[in-house]
VODORO-336701 format. One line per field, with one value per atom (N, C-alpha, C): x, y, z. Coordinates in steps of 0.1 Angstrom, whole numbers, m for minus. Layout:
u <- (X,...)
v <- (Y,...)
w <- (Z,...)
This chain:
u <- (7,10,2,10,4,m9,m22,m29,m23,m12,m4,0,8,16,6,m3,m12,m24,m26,m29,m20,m8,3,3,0,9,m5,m15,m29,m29,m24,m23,m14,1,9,2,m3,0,m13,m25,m40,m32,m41,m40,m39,m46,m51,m46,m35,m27,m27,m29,m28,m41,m51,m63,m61,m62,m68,m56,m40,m28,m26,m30,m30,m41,m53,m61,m63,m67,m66,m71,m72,m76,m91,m99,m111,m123,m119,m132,m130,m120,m119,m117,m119,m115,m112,m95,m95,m102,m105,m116,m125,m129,m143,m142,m153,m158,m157,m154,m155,m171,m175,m191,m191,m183,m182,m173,m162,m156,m159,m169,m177,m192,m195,m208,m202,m189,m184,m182,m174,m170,m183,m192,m208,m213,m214,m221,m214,m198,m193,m188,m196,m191,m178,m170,m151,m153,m146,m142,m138,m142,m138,m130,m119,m115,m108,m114,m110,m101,m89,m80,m85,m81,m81,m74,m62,m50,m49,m47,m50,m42,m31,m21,m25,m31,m38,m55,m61,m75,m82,m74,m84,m82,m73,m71,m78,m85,m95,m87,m85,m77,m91,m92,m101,m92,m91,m93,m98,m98,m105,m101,m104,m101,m109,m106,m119,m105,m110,m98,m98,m85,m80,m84,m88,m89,m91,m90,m85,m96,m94,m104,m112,m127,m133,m128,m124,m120,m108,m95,m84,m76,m63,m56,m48,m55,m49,m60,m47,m57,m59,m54,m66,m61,m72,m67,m69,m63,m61,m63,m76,m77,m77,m67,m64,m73,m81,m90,m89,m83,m82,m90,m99,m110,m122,m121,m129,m130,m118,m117,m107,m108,m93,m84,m72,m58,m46,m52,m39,m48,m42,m48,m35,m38,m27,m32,m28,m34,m24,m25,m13,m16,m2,m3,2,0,4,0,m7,m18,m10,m12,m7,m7,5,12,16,11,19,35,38,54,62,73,76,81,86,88,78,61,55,48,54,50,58,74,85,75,72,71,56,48,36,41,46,53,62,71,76,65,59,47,38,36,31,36,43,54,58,59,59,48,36,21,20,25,23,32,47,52,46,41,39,24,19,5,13,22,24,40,46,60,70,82,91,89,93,95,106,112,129,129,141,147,147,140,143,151,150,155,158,171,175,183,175,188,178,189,191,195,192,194,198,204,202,201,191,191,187,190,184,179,185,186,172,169,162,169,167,172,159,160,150,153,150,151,138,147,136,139,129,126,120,121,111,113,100,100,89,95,83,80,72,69,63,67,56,59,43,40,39,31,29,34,39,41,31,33,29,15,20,14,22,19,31,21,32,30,45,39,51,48,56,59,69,64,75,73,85,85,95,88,95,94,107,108,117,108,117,118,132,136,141,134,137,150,161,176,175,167,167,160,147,135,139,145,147,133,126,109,111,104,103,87,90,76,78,66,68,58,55,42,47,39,39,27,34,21,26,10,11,4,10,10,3,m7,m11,m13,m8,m8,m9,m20,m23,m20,m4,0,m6,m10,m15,m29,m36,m53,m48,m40,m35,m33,m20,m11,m25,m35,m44,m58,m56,m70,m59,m50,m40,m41,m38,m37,m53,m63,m77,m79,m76,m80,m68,m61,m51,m60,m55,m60,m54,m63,m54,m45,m35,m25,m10,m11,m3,7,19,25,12,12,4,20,14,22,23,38,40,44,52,54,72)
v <- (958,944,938,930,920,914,910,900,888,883,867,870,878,880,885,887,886,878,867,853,844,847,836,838,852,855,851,856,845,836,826,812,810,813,813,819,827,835,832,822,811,805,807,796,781,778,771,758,769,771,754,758,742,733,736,724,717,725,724,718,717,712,700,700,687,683,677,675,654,654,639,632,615,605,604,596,589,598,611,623,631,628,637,652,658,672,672,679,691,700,697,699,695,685,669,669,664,660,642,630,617,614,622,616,611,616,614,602,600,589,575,577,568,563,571,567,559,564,554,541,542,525,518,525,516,513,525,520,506,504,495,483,485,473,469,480,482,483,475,475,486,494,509,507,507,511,524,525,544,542,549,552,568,567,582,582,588,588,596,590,595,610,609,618,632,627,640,636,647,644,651,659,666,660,647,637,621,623,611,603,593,586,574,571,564,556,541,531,523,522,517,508,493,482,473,461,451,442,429,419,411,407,400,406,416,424,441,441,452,463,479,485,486,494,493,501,498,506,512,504,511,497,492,487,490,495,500,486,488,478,482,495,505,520,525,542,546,556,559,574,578,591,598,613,619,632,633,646,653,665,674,681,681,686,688,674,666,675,678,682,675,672,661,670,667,673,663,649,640,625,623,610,599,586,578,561,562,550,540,524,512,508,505,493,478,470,457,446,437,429,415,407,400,391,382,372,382,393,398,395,398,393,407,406,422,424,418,429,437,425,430,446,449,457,468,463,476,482,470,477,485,489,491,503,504,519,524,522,531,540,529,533,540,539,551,563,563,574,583,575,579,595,583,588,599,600,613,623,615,625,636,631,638,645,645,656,663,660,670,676,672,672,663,662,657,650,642,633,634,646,639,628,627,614,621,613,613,607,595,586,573,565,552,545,539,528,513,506,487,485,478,470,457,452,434,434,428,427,411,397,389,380,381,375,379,395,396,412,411,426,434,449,459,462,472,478,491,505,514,524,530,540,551,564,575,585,592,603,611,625,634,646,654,668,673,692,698,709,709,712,731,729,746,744,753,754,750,743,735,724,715,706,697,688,676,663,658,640,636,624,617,599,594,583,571,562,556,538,532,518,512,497,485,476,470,457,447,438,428,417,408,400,388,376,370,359,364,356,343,334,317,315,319,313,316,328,330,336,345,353,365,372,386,391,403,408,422,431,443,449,463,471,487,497,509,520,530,540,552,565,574,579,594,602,616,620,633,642,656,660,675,679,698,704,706,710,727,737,747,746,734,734,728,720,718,725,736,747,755,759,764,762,752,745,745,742,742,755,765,784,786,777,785,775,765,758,765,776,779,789,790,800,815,826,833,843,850,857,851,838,828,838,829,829,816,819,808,801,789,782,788,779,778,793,803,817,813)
w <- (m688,m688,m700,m711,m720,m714,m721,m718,m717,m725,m721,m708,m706,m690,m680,m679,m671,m667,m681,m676,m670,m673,m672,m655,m651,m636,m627,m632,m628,m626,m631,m634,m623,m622,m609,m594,m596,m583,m575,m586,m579,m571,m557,m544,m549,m558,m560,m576,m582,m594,m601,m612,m616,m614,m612,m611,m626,m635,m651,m657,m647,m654,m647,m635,m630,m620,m624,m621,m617,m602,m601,m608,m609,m619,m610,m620,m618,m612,m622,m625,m606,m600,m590,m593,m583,m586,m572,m569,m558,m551,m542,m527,m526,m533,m535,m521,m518,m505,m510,m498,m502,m508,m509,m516,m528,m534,m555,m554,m544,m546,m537,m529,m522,m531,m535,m544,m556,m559,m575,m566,m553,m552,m547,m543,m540,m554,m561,m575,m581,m575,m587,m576,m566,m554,m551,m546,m542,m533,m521,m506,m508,m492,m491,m478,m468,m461,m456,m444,m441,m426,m433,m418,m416,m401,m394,m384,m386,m378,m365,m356,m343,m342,m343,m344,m355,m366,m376,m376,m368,m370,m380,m382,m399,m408,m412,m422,m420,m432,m434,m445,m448,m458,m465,m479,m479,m490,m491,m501,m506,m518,m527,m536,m533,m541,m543,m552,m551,m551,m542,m538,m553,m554,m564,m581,m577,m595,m597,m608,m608,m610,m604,m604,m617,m621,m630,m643,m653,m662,m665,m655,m653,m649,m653,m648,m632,m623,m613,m603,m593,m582,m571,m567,m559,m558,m554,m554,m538,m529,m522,m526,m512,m515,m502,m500,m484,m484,m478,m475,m458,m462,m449,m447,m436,m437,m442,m448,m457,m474,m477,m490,m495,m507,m510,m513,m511,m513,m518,m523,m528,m530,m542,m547,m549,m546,m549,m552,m570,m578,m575,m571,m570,m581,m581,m597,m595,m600,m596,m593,m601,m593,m590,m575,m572,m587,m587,m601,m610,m611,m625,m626,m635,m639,m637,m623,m626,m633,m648,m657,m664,m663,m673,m663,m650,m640,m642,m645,m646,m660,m675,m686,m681,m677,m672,m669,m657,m651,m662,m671,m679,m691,m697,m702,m696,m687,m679,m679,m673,m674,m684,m696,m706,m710,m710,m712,m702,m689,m683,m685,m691,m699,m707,m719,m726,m724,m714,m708,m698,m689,m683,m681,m692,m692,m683,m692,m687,m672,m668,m650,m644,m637,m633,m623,m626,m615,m599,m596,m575,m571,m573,m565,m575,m575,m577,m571,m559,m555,m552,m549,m549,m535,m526,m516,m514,m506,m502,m492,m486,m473,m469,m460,m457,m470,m481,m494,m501,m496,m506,m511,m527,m530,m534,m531,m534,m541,m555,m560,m556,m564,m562,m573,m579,m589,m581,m583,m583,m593,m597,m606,m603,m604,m601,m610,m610,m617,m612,m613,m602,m617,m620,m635,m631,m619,m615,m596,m592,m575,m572,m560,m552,m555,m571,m572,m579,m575,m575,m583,m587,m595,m593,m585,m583,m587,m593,m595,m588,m583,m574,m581,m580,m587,m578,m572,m564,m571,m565,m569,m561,m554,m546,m551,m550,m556,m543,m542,m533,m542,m533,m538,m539,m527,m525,m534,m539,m545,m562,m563,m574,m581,m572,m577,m574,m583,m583,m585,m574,m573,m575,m582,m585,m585,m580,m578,m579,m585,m585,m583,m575,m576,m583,m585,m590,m578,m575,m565,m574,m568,m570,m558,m561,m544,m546,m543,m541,m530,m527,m517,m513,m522,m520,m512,m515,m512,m495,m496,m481,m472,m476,m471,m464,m473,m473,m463,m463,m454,m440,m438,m428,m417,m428,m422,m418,m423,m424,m406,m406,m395,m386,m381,m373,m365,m351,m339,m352,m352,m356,m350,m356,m349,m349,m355,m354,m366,m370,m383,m387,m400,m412,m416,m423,m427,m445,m446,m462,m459,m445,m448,m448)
């Protein structure tokens, strides 16, 4: 076997595949413990609130925003971070700060988009559809990429349009998600003898 085709099949065949191709925003790394992202929102004084879902107890969820402005150094106005068994496995940045203009929110998310175009290739379309409901209409965008198996960037864009008032409001996030480090920590926390998951 080539040395190319035998880094290349390395690269696939890592539990863990893809850190270096798609690695989370705001200096995270895949299987961080909340300490690196708890020490950045104390150092920079961001409200931290943490869900823990009765229903999934190995899932800690933590966010991170500062009211009415936007996080430090980033036009995002909070990041959401999910750790299974206190390792992170998925990050998710919001865009949109209350008054923005949702166009200047749609042009925000395209440009975005764009920009992660071209680091991680192309975005296909998920999803596009429009609502009315109660005189207000939804709109919805999605785009995603899974640059190597089982790691995902996903993109999602709203936009509600209140019909009487004649105002529009618009917000978007970016989804990062290491379904392998999940899959993973999932089979390691199982009674064994079981089937493992992801078979």
């Amino acid at each position: 076997m080539s040395k190319a085709l035998l880094l290349l099949w390395l690269l696939l065949a890592s539990p863990l595949a893809g850190q270096a191709v798609l690695e989370p925003p705001f200096g995270l790394k895949w299987g961080d413990s909340p300490e690196r992202l708890l020490t950045w929102a104390d150092r920079h004084k961001l409200d931290i609130h943490i869900d823990l879902p009765a229903k999934a107890p190995a899932i800690r969820i933590f966010r991170i925003d500062r009211k009415g402005a936007p996080l430090p150094d980033s036009p995002a106005r909070a990041v959401e971070a999910r750790f299974h068994d206190g390792r992170l496995i998925e990050v998710t940045v919001h865009y949109g700060m209350p008054g923005d203009k949702a166009e200047t929110v749609e042009a925000d998310f395209n440009r975005l988009k764009r920009e992660l175009g071209k680091e991680h290739g192309n975005l296909s379309a998920n999803q596009q559809e429009r609502s009315v409901e109660d005189n207000f209409s939804t709109r919805t965008l999605s785009f995603h990429r899974e640059p190597v198996r089982g790691l995902f960037l996903l993109m999602a864009f709203t936009e509600i349009e209140d019909l009487l008032r004649k105002s529009r409001r618009a917000t978007f996030s970016v989804i990062y998600r290491n379904d392998n480090l999940r899959i993973r920590l999932e089979n390691a926390a199982r009674p064994s003898g079981g089937p493992s998951l992801g078979e």
